[in-house]
DSSP file (Angstrom, degrees, kcal/mol; ACC not computed):
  #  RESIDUE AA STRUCTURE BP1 BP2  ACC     N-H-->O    O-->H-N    N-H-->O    O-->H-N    TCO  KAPPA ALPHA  PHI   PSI    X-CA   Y-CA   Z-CA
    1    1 A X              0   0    0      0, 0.0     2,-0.3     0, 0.0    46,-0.2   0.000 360.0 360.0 360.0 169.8  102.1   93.9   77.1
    2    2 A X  B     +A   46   0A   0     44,-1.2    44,-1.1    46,-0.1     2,-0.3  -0.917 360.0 176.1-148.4 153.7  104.9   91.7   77.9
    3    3 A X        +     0   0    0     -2,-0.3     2,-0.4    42,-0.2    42,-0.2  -0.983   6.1 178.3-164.2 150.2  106.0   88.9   80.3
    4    4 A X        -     0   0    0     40,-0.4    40,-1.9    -2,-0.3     2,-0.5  -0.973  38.5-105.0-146.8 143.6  108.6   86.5   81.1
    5    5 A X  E     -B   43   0B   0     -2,-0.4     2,-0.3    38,-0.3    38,-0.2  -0.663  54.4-114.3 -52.4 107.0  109.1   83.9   83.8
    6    6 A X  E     -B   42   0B   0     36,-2.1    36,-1.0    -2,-0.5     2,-0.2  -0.542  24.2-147.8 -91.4 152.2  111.7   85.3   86.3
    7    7 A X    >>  -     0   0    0     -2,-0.3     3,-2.4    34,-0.1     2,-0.8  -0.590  24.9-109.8 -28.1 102.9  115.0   84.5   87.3
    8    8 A X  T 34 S+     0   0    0     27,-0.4    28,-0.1     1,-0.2    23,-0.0   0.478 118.9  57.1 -66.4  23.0  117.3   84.6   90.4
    9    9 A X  T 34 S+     0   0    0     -2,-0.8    -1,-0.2    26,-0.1     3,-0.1  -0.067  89.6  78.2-117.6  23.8  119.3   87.2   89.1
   10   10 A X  T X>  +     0   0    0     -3,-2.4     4,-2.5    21,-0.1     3,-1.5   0.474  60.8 109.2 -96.8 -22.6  116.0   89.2   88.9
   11   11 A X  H 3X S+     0   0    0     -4,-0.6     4,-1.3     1,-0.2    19,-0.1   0.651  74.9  51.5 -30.5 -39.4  116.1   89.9   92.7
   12   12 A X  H 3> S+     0   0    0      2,-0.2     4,-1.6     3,-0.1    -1,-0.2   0.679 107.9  50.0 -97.4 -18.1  117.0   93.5   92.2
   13   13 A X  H <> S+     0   0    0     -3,-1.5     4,-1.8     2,-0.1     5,-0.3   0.822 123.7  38.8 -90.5 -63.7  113.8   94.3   89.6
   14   14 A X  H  X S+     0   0    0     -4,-2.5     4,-1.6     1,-0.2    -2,-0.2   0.700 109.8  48.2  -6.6 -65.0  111.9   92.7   92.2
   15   15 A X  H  X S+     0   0    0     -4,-1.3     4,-1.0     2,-0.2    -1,-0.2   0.929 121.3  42.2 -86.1 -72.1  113.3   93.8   95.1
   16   16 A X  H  X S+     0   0    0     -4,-1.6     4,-2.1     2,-0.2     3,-0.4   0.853 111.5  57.6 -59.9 -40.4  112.9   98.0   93.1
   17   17 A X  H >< S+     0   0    0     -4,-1.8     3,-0.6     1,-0.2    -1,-0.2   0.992 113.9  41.8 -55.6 -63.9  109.1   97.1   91.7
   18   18 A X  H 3X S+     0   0    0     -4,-1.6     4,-0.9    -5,-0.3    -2,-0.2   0.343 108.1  51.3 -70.1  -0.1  108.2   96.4   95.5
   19   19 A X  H 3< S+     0   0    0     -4,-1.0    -1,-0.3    -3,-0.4    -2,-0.2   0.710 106.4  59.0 -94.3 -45.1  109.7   98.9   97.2
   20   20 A X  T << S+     0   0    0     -4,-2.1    55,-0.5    -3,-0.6    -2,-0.2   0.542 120.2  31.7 -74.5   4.4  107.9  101.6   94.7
   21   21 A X  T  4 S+     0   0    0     -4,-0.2     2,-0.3     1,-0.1    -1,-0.2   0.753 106.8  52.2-146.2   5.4  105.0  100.2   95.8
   22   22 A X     <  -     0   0    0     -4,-0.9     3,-0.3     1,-0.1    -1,-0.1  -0.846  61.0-131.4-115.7 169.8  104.4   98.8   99.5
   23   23 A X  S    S+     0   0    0     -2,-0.3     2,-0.1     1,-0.2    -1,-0.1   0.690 104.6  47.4 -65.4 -36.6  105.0  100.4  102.8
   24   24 A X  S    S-     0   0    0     -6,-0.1    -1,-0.2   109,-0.1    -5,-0.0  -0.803  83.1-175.6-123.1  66.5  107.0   97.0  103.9
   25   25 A X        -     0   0    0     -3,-0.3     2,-0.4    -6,-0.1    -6,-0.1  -0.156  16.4-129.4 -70.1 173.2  109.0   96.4  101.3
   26   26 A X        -     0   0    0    -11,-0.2    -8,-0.1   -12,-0.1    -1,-0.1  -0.920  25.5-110.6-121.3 156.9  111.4   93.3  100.8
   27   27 A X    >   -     0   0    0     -2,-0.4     3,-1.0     1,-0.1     4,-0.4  -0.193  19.6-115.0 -80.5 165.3  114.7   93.3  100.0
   28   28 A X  T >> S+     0   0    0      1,-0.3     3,-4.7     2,-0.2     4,-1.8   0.991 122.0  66.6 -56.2 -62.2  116.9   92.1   96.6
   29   29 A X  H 3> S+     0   0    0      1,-0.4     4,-0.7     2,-0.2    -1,-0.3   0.501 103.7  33.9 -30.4 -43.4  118.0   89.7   99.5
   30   30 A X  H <> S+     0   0    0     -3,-1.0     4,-0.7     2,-0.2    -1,-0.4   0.148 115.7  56.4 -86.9   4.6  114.6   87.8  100.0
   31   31 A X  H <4 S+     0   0    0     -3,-4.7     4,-0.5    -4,-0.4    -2,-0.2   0.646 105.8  49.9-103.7 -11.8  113.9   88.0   96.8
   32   32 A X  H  < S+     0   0    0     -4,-1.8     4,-0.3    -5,-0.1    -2,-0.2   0.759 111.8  45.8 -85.2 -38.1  117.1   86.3   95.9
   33   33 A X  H >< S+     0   0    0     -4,-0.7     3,-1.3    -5,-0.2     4,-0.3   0.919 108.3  61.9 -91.4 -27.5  116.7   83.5   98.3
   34   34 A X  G >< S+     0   0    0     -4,-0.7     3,-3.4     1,-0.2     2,-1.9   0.867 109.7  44.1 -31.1-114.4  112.6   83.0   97.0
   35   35 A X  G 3  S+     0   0    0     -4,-0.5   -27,-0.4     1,-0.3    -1,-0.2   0.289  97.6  62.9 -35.3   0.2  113.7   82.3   93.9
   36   36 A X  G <  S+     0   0    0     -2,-1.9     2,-0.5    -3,-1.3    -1,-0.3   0.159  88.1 103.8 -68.3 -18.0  116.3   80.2   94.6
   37   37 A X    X   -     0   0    0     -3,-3.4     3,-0.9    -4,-0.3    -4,-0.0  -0.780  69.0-138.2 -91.1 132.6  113.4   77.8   96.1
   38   38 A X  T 3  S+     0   0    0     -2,-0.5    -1,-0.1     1,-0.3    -4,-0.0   0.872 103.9  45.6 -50.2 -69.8  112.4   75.0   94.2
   39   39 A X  T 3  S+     0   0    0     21,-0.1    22,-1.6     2,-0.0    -1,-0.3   0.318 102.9  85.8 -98.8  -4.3  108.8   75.2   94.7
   40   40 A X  E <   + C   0  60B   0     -3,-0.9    20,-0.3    20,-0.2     2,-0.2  -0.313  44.7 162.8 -73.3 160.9  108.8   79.6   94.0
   41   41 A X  E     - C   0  59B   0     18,-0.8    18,-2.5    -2,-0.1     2,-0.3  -0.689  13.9-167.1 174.4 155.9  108.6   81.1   90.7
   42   42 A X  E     -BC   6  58B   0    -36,-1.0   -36,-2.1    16,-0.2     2,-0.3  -0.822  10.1-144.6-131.9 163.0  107.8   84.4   89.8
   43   43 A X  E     -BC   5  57B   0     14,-0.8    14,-3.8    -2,-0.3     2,-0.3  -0.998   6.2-158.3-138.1 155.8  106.9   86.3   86.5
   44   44 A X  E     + C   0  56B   0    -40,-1.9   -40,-0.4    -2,-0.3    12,-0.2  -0.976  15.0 179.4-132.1 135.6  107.9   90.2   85.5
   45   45 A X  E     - C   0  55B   0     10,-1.6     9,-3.8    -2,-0.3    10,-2.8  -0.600   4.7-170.6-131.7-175.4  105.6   92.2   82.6
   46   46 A X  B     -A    2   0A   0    -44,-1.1   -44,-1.2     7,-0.2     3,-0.1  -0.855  32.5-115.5-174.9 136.2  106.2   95.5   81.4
   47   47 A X  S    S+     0   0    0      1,-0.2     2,-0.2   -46,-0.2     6,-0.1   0.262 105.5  14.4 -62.8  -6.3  104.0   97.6   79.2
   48   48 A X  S    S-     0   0    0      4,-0.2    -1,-0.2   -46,-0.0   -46,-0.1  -0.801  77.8-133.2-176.8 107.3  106.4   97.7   76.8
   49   49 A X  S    S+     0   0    0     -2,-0.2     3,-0.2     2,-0.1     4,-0.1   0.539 100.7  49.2 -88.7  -0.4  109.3   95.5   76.6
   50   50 A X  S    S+     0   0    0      1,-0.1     2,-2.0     2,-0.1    -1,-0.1   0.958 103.9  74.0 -73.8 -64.7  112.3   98.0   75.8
   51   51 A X  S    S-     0   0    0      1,-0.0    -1,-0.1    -4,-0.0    -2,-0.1  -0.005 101.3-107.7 -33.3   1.7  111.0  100.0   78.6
   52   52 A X        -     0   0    0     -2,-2.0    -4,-0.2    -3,-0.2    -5,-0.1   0.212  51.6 -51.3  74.3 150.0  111.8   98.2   82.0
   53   53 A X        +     0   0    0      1,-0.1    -7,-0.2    -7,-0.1     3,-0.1  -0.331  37.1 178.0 -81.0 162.9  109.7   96.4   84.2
   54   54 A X        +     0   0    0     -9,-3.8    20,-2.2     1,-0.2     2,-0.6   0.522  67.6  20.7-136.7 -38.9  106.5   97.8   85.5
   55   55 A X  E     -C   45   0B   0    -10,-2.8   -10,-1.6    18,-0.2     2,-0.2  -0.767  51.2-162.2-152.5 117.8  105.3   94.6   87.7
   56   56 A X  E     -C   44   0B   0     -2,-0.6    16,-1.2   -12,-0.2     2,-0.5  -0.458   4.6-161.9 -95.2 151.8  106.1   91.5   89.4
   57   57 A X  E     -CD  43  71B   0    -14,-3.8   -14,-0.8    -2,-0.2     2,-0.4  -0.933   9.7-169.6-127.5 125.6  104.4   88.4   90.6
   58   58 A X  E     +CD  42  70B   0     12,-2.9    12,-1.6    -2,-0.5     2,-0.3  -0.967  23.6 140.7-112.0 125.3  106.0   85.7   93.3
   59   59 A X  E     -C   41   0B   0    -18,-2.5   -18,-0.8    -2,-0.4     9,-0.2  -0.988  27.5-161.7-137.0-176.6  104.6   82.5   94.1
   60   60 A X  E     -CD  40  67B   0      7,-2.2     7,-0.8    -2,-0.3     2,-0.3  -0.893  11.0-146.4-131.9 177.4  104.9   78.9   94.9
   61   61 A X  E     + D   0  66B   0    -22,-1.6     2,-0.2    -2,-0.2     5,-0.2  -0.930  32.1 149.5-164.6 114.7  102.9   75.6   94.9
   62   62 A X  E >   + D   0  65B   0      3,-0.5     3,-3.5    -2,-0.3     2,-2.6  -0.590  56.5  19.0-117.3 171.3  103.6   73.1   97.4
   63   63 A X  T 3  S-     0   0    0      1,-0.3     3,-0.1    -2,-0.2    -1,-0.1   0.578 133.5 -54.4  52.2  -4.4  101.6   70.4   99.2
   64   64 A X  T 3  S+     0   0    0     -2,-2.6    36,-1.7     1,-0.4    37,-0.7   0.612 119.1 106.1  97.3   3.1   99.0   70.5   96.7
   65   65 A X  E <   -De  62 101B   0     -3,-3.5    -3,-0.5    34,-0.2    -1,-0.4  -0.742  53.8-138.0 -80.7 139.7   98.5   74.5   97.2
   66   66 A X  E     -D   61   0B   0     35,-1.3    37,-0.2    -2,-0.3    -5,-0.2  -0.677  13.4-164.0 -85.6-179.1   99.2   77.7   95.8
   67   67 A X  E     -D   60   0B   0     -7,-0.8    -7,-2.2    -2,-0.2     2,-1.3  -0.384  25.8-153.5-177.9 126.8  100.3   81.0   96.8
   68   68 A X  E     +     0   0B   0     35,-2.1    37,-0.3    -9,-0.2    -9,-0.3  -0.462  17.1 178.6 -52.1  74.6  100.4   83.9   95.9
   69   69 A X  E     -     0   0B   0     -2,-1.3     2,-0.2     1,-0.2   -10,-0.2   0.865  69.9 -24.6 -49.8 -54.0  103.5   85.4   97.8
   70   70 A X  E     -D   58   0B   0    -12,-1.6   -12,-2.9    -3,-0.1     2,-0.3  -0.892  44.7-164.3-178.5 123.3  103.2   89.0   96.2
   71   71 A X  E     +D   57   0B   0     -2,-0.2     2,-0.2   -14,-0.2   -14,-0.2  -0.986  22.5 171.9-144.7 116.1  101.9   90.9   93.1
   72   72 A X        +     0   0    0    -16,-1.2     2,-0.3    -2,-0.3   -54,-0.1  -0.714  12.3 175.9-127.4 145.7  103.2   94.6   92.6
   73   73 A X        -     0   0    0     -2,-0.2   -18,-0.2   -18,-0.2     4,-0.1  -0.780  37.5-115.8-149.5 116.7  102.8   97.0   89.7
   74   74 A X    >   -     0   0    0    -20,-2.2     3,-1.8    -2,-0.3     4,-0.3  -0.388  30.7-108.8 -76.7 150.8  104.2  100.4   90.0
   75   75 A X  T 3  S+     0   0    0    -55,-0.5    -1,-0.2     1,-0.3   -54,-0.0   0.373 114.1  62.6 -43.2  -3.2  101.5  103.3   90.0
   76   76 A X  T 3  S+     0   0    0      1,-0.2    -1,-0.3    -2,-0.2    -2,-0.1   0.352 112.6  33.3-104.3  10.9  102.4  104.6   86.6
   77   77 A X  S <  S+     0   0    0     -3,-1.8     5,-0.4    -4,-0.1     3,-0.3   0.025  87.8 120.9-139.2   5.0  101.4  101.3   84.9
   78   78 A X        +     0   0    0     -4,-0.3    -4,-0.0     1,-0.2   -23,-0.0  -0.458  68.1  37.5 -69.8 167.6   98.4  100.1   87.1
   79   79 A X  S    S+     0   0    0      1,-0.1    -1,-0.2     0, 0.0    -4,-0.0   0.933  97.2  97.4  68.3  50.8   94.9   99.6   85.4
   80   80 A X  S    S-     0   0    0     -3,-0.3    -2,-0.1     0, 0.0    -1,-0.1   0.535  99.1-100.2-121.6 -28.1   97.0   98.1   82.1
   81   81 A X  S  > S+     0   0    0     -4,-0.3     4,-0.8   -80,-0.0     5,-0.1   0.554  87.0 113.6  93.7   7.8   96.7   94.7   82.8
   82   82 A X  H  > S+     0   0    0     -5,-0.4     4,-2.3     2,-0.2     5,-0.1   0.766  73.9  56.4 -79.4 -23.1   99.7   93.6   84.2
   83   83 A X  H  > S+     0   0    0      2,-0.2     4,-1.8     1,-0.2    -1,-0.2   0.781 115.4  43.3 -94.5 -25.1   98.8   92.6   87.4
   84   84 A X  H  > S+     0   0    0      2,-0.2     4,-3.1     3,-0.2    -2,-0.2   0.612 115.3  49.7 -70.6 -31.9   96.0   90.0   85.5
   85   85 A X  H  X S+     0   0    0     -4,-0.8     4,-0.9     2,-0.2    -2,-0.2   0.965 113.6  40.0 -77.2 -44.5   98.2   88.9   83.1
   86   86 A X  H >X S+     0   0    0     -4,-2.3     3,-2.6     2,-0.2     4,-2.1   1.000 117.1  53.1 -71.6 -42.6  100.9   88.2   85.5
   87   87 A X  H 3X S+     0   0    0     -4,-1.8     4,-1.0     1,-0.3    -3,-0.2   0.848 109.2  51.7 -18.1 -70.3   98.0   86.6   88.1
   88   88 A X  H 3X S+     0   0    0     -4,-3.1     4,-0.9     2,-0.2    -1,-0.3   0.419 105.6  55.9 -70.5  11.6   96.8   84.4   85.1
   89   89 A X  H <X S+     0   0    0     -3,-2.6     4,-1.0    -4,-0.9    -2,-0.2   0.888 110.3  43.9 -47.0 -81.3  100.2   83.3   84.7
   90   90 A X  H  X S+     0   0    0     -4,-2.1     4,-2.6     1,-0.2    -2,-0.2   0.663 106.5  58.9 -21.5 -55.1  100.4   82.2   88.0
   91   91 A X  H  X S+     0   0    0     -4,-1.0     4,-2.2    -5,-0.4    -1,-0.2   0.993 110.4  39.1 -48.1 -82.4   97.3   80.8   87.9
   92   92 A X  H  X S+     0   0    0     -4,-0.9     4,-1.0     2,-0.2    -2,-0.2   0.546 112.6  58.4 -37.2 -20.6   98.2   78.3   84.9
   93   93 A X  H >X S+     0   0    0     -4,-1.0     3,-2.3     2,-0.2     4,-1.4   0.919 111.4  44.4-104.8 -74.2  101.9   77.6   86.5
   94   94 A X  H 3<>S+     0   0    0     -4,-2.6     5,-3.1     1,-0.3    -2,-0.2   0.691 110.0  54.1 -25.2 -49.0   99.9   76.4   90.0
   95   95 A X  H ><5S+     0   0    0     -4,-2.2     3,-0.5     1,-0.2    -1,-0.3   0.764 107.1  50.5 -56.3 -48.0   97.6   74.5   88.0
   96   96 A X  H <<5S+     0   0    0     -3,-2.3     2,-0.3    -4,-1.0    -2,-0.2   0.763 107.3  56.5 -52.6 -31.4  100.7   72.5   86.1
   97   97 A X  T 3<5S-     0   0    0     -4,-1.4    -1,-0.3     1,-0.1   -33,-0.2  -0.159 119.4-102.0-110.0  53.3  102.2   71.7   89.0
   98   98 A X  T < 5 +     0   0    0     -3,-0.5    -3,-0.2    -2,-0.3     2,-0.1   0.536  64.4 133.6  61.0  12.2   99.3   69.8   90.8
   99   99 A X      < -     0   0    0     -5,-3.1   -34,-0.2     1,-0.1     3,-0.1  -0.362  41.1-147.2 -90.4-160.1   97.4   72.0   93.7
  100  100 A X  S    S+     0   0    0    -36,-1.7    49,-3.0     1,-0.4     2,-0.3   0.610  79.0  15.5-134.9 -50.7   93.6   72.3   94.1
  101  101 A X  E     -eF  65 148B   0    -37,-0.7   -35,-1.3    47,-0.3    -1,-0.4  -0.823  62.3-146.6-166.9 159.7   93.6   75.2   95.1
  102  102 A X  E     + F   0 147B   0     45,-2.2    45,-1.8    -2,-0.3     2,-0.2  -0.962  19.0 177.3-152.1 143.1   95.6   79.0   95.6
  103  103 A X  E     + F   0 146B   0    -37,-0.2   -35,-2.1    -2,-0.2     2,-0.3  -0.738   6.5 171.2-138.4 167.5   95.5   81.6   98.3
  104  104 A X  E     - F   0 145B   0     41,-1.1    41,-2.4    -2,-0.2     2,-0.4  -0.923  25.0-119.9-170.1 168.1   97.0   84.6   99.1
  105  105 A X  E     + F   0 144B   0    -37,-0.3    39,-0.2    -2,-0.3     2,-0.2  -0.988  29.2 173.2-120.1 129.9   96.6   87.5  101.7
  106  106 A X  E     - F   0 143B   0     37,-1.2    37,-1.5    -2,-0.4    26,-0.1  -0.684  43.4 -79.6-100.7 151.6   96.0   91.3  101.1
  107  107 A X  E     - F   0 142B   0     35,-0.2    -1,-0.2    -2,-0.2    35,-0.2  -0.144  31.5-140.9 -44.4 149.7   95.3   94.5  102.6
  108  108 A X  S    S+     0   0    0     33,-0.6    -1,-0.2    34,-0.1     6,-0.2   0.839 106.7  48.3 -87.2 -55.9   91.4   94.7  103.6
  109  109 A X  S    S+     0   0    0     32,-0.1     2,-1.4     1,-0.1     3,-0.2   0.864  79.6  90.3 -55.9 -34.8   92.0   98.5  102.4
  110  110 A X     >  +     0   0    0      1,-0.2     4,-2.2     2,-0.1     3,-0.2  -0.352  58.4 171.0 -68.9  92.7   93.7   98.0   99.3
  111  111 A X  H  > S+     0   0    0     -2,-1.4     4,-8.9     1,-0.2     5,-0.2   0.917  71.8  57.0 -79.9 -45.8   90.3   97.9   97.6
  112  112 A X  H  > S+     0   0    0      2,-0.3     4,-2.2    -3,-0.2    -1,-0.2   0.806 108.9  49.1 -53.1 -36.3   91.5   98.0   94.0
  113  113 A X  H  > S+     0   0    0     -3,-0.2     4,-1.9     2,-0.2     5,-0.3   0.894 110.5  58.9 -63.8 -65.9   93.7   94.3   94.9
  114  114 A X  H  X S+     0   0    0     -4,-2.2     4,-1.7     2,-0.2    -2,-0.3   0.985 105.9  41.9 -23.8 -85.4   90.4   93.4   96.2
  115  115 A X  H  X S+     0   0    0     -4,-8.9     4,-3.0     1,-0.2    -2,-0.2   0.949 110.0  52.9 -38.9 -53.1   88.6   93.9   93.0
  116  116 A X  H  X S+     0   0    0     -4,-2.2     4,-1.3     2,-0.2    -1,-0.2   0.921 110.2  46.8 -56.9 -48.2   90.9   92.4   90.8
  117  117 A X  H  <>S+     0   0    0     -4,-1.9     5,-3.3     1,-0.2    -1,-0.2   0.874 111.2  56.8 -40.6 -46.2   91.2   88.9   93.0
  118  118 A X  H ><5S+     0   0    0     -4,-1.7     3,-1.4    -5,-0.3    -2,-0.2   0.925 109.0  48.9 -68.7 -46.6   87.3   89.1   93.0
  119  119 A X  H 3<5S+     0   0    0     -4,-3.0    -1,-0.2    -5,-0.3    -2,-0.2   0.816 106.4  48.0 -40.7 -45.3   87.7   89.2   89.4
  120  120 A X  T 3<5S-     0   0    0     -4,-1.3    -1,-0.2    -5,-0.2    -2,-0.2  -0.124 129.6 -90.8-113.5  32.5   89.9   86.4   88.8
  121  121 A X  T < 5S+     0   0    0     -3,-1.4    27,-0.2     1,-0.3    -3,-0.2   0.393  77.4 128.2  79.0   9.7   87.6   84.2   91.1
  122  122 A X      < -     0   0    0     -5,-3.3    -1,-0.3    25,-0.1     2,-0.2  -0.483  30.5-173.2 -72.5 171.1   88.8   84.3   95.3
  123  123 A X        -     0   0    0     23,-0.1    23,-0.5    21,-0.0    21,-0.0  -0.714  38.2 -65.6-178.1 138.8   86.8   85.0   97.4
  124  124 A X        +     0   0    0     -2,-0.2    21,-0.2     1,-0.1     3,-0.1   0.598  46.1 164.3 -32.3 122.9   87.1   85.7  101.4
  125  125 A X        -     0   0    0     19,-1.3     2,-0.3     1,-0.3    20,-0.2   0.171  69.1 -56.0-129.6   4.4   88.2   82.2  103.1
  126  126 A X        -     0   0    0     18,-0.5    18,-2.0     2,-0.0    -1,-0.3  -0.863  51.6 -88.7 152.5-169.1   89.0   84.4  106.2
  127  127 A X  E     -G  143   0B   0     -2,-0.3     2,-0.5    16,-0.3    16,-0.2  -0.946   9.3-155.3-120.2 145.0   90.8   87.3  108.0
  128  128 A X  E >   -G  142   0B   0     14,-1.4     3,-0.9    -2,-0.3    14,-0.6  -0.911  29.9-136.8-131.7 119.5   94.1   87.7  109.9
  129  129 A X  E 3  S-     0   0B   0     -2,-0.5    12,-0.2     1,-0.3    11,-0.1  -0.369  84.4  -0.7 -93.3 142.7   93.3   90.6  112.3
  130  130 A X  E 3  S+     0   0B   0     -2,-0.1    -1,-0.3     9,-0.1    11,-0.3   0.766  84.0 141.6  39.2  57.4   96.8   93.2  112.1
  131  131 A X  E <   +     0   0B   0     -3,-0.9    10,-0.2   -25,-0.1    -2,-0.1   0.715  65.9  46.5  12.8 -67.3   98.8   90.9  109.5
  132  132 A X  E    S-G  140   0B   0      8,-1.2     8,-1.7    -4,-0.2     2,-0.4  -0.449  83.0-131.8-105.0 171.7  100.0   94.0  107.8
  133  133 A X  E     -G  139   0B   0      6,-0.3     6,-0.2    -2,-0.1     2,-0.1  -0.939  14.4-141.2-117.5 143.9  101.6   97.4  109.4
  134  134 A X    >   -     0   0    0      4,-1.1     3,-1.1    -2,-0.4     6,-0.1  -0.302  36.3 -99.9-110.2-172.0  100.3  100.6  108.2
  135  135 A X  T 3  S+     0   0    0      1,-0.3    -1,-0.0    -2,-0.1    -2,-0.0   0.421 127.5  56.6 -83.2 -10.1  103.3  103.4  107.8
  136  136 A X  T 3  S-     0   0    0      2,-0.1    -1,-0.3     0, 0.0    -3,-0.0   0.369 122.0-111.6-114.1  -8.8  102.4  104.5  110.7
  137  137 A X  S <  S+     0   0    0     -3,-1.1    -2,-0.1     1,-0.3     2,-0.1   0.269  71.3 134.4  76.6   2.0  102.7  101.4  112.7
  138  138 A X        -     0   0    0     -5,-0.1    -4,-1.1     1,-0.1     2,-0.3  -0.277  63.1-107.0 -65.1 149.6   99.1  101.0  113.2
  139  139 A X  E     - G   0 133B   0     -6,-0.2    -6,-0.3    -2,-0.1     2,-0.3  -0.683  36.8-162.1 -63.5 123.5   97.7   96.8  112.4
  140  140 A X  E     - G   0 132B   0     -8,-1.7    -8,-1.2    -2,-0.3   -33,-0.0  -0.894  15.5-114.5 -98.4 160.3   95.8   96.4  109.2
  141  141 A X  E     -     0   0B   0    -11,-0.3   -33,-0.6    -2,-0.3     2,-0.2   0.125  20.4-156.8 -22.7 145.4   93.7   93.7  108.4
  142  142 A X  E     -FG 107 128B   0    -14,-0.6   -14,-1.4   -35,-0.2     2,-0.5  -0.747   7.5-148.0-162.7 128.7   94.2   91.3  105.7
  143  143 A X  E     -FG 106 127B   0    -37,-1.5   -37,-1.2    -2,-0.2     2,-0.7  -0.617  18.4-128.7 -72.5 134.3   91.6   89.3  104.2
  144  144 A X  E     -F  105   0B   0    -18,-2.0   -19,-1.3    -2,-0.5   -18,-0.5  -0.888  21.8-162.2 -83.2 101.8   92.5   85.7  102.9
  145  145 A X  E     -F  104   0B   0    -41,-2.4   -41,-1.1    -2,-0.7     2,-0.3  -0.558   9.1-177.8 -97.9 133.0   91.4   85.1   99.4
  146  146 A X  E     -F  103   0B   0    -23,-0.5     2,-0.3   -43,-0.2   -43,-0.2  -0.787   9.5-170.7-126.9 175.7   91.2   81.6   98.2
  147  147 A X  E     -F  102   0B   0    -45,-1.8   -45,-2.2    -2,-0.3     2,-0.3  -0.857  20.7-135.6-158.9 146.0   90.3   80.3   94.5
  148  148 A X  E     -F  101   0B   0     -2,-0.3   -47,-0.3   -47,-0.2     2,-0.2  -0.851  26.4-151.3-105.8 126.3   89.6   76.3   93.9
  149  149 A X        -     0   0    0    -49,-3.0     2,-0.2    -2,-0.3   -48,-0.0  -0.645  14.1-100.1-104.5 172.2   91.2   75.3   90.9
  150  150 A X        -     0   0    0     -2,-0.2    -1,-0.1     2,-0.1   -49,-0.0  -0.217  44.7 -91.5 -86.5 161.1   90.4   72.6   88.4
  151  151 A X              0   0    0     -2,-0.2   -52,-0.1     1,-0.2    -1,-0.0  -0.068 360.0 360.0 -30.4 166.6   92.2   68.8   88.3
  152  152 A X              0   0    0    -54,-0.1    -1,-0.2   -56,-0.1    -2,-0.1   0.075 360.0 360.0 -97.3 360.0   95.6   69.2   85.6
């Protein structure tokens, strides 16, 4: 596996990673101005590192927080590790820069996203009842995952 700390000229592997895999994708355009923000930073892995990227992570850490903005891996590279590697990236980059703690929010369905968080030590700190949009325009759920991290 492979990984790098991305770039705001990265916008458009971003931007194409998330599109192949949510319903509500964001554009090269928000991904351009996220990463332009001081307190963002994102990382992009790849099973292989001639091969193009397979998965991105955005977050920041403000206020003595994390968050996890968005962690994508397209279906032909899930269950590799990428989405843990870039996660514990993440993790470690929150951790330098002084929070306590990191959150993020997910689908209640997206069971597999669910496991993995559960893995890498959240656990439910709450719900926000229709959050997300199904494809269909129906509300999903999304559970709010926290994890307490240790001093730097």
């Amino acid at each position: 596996m492979w990984m790098r700390a991305a770039a705001v000229a990265d916008a458009p592997a971003f931007a194409s990673i998330h599109g192949r895999c949510f319903e509500q994708n964001w554009s090269e355009r928000s991904f351009r101005t996220l990463l332009q923000d001081d307190v963002v930073f994102g990382f992009l892995a790849a099973t292989q590192p001639e091969g193009g990227f397979e998965s991105c992570l955005l977050a920041r850490a403000a206020g003595g927080e994390g968050e996890i903005l968005t962690l994508a891996t397209v279906p032909g590279a899930r269950r590799k590790g990428l989405a843990s590697l870039l996660l514990n990236a993440a993790i470690e980059q929150v951790i330098r820069r002084g929070a306590s703690g990191v959150f993020l929010e997910v689908r209640e369905s997206n069971r597999e996203a669910v496991r993995l968080y559960a893995k890498a030590g959240f656990r439910t700190a709450g719900r926000r009842a229709g959050y997300f949009v199904s494809a269909g325009n129906e509300p999903v759920d999304a559970l709010i995952l926290r994890r307490d991290l240790p001093a730097s």
